[in-house]
Every structure is written in structure tokens, then in C-alpha cells.
C-alpha positions as CSV (number, residue, x, y, z in Angstrom):
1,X,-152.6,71.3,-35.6
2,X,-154.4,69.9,-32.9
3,X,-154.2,66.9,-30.8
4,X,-157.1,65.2,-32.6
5,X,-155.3,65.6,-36.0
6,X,-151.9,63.3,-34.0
7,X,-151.6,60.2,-35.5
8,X,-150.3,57.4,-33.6
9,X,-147.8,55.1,-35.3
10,X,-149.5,51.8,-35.9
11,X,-148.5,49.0,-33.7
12,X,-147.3,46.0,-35.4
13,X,-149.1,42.6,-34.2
14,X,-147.7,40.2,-32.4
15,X,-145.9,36.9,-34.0
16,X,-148.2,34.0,-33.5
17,X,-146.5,31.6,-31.2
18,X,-146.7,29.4,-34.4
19,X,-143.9,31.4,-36.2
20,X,-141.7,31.7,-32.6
21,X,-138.8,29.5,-33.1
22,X,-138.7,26.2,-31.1
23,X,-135.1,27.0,-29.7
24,X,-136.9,30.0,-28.3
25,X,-139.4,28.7,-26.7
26,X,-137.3,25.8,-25.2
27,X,-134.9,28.6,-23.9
28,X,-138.1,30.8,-22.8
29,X,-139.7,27.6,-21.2
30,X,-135.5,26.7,-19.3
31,X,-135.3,30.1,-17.8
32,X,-138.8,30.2,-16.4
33,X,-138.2,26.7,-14.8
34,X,-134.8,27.9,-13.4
35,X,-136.0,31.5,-12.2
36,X,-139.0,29.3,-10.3
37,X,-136.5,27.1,-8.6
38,X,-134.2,29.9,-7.5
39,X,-137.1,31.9,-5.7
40,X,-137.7,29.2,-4.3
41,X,-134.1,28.6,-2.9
42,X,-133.9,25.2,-4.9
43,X,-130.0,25.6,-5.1
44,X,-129.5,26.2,-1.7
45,X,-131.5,22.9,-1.0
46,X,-129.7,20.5,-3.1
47,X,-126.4,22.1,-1.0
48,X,-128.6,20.8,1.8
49,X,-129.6,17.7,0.5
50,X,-125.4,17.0,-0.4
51,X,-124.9,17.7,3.4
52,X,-127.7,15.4,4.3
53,X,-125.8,12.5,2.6
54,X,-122.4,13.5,3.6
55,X,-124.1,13.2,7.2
56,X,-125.5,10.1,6.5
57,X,-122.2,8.8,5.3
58,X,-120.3,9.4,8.6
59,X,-123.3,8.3,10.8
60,X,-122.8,4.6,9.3
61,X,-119.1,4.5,8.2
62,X,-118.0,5.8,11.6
63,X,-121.1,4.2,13.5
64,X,-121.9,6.6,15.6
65,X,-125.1,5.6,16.3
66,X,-124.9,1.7,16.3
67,X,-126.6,-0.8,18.5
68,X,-130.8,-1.3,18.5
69,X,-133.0,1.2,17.9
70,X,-129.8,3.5,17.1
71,X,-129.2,2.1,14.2
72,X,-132.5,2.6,12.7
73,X,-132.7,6.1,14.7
74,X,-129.7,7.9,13.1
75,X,-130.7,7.6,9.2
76,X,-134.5,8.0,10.2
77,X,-133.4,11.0,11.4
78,X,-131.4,12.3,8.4
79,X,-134.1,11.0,6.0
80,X,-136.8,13.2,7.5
81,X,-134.7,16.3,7.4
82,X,-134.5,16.0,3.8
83,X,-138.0,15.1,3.4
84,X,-138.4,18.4,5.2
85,X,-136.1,20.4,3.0
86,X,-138.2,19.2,-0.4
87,X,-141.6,21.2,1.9
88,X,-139.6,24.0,2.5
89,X,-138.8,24.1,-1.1
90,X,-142.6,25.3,-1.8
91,X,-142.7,28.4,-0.5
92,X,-142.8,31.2,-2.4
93,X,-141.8,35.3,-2.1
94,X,-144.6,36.8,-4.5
95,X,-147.5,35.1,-2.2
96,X,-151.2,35.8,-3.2
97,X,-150.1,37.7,-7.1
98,X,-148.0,34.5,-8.1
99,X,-151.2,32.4,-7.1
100,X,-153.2,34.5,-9.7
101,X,-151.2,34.5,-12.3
102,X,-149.0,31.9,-14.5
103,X,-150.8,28.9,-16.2
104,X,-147.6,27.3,-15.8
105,X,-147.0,27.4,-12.1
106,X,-148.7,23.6,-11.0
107,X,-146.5,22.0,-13.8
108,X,-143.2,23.6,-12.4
109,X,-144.3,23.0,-8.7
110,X,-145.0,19.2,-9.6
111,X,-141.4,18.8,-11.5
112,X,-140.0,20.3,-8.7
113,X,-141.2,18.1,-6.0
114,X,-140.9,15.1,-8.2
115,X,-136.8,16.4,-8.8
116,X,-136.2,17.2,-5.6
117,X,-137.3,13.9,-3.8
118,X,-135.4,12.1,-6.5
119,X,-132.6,14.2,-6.0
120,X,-133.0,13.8,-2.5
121,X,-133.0,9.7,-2.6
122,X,-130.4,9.3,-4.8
123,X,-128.1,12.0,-2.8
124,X,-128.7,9.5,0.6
125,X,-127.9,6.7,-1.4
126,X,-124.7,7.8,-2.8
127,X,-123.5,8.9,1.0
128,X,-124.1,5.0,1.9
129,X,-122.7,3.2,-1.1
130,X,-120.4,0.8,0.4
131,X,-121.5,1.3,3.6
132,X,-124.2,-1.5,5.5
133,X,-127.8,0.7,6.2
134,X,-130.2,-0.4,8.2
135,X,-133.7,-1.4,5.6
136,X,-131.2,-0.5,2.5
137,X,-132.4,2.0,0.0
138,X,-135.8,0.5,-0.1
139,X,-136.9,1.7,3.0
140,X,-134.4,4.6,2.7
141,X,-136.5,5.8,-0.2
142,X,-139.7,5.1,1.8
143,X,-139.1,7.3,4.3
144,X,-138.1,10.0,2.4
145,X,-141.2,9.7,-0.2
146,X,-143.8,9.1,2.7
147,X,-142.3,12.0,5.0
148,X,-141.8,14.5,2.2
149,X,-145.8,13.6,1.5
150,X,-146.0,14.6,5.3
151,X,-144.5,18.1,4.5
152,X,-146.2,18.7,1.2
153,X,-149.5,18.3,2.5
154,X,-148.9,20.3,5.1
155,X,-147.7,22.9,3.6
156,X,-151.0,24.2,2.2
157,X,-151.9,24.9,6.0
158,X,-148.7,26.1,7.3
159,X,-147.1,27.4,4.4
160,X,-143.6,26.3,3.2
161,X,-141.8,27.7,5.5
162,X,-143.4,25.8,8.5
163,X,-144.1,23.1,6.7
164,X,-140.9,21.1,8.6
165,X,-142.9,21.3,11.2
166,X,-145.2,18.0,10.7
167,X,-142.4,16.0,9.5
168,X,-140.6,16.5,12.7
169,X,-143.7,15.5,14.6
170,X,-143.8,12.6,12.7
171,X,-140.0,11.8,13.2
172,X,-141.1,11.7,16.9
173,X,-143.8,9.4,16.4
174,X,-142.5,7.1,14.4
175,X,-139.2,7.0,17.3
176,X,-142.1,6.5,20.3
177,X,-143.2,3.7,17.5
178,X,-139.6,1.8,17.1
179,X,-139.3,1.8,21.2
180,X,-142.9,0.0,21.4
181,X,-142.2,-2.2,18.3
182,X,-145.9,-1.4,17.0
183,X,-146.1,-2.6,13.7
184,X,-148.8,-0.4,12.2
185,X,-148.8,0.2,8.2
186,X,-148.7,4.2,8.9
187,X,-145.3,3.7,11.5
188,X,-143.7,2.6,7.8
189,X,-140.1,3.9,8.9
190,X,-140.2,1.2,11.4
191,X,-141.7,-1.4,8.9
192,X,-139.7,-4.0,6.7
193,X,-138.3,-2.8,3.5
194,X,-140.9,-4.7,1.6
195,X,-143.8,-4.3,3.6
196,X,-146.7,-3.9,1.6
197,X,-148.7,-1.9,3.5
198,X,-146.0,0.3,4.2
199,X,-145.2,1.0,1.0
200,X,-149.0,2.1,0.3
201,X,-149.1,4.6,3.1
202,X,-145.8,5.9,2.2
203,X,-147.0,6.3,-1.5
204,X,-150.1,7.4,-0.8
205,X,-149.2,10.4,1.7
206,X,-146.7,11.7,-1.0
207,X,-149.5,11.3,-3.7
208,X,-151.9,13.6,-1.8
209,X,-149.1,15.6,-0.8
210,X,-147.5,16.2,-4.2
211,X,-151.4,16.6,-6.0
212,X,-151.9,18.8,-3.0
213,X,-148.6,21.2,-4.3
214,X,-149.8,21.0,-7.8
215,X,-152.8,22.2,-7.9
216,X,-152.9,24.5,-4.7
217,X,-150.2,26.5,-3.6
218,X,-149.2,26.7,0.1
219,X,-151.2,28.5,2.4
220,X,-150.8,31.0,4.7
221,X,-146.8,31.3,5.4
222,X,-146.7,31.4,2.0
223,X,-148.7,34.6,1.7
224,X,-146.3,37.3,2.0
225,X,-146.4,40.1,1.5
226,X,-144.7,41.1,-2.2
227,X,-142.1,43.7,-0.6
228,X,-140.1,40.2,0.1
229,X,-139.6,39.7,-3.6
């Protein structure tokens, strides 16, 4: 008998995706959204982000930074560090093969961002109830949407894991801004709670920013090499 005369068992088609069960694609479509989150550390964030309002809490129950531009100072800078924690969020381990591959992948990096700044709003919020807060949870929730645009947006140059970098820089700014009293729509941490204009550059930084993380993933930080998977 020779190798020619071998006959390979036949291999039986695959189901159509019609005939896969609904619960199963549910459960498929569940883990893939969870195994995404976890390499990109999502758990450890919303740890973070619990910290981030637990910090906020004692900052106004306990006042410890109270009196003029304090008071605004303090929660700006709590809000921008979890603005930064929802850029950090978009790195990922597999780099350049995960970018190639997965039809899925701007869906479940636009739920995540969208989740996370929600998550991130309502966490602050929850460490102040009771509390007084400078602005409220209007422009609490503005900072955090126009800052984490800040760090989305820059992520597709720096890469997630520098992309705290920007929001810091514009933590700075928008402090020099608070000193000088300028009044500028894009200094919106340092604007009314129902500004107008700052709401629009607020919104409009995180709308670039989160299109920005849908359809392009972060750049160059992001890259790694695939041994870090």
C-alpha cells in the first residue's frame, strides 16, 4: 500500500453561525469582552478609580484643601488622575498582531472607554455624596470627560501607557489658569458648571479622543513586542 492509496478521513463542515445557539454566542461574545478588559488591566483600574473617590471623599469631608483656589485645586486634581487611568486603560500586550486581527476590537475599545469614564464619574460622585464640592457633579463630570478626551487622543501618539502624560500637563495648565482667573472655553475645569462653551470643549476633546480609540489603536507604547503577552 502506498501513501497515495491513504485516505484521509473526511472533515466534517463547520455549523453555520445560523444553527450556533444564541446562549453561545452571548457567552462567546461575554468572555471575549472580559478577556479584552483584563489584558488591558481594567480590574485593576476600577480598584483605582474606588481609590480615586475614597480620596476625594476625605479631601472635602476632612477639608484638607479648603480656602480659594484650594478648593477647586484638590478635586481637579483627583478628577484628572482618573481621567488618566481610563488612557492608560488602552494599552495593549499583543501590540502590532492584535491591530491586524479581530473585527471586534473598535466595538470593545469604544464600550470600554464609554464604561470606564462612566464608571469613573459615578465612583467620584459617590465619594462626595453628602459632602459640599466645589462646581458639583456637573463640572465634576466635565473634567473627567474633557481630560480623559485629553488622554485618549493622546494615546495614539504616546501609547497607553504614556498617555497620562498630556492629562498631567493639562492639570498644570488649567492650575496656571485658576491663579490668572482667565476664563477661556478650553480652561473648562476653571469654568462654571453650566458654561456652555465649556461644556463643548469638554465634549468635543472626548469625542475625538474616544473616535480616535475606536477606530485606531494606540501608537507606539502600545507596540510591544508579543513576548509581553
Amino acid at each position: 500500500m502506498t501513501a497515495a492509496e491513504v485516505k484521509a478521513p473526511p472533515v466534517p463542515p463547520a455549523p453555520p453561525a445560523a444553527s450556533v445557539p444564541t446562549a453561545g454566542r452571548l457567552a462567546a461574545g461575554a468572555r471575549l469582552a472580559w478577556l479584552h478588559q483584563r489584558s488591558r488591566r481594567a480590574p485593576a483600574a476600577l480598584l483605582a478609580l474606588a481609590l480615586c473617590g475614597g480620596a476625594l471623599r476625605a479631601v472635602q469631608l476632612w477639608h484638607l484643601m479648603s480656602g480659594g483656589a484650594l478648593e477647586q485645586q484638590g478635586p481637579m486634581v483627583i478628577e484628572t488622575g482618573a481621567a488618566a487611568l481610563i488612557a492608560i486603560t488602552t494599552h495593549s500586550p499583543f501590540g502590532e498582531a492584535e491591530r491586524a486581527t479581530g473585527r471586534w476590537l473598535p466595538y470593545l475599545r469604544l464600550g470600554a472607554a464609554l464604561a470606564l469614564t462612566g464608571i469613573a464619574i459615578g465612583a467620584l460622585q459617590l465619594g462626595v455624596t453628602g459632602v459640599s464640592l466645589s462646581g458639583g457633579v456637573l463640572m465634576l463630570a466635565r473634567n473627567v470627560i474633557g481630560i480623559a478626551g485629553i488622554g485618549l487622543l493622546s494615546s495614539l501618539i504616546t501609547g497607553g501607557l504614556l498617555a497620562w502624560i498630556p492629562p498631567l500637563g493639562y492639570l498644570g495648565f488649567a492650575e496656571y489658569a485658576l491663579n490668572e482667573t482667565w476664563r477661556n472655553p478650553w480652561t473648562w475645569p476653571v469654568r462654571p458648571p453650566a458654561d456652555r462653551g465649556a461644556w463643548i470643549c469638554a465634549a468635543g476633546v472626548f469625542a475625538i479622543g474616544l473616535a480616535t480609540v475606536t477606530f485606531r489603536a494606540p501608537g507606539p507604547a502600545s507596540s510591544t513586542t508579543a513576548s509581553e503577552a
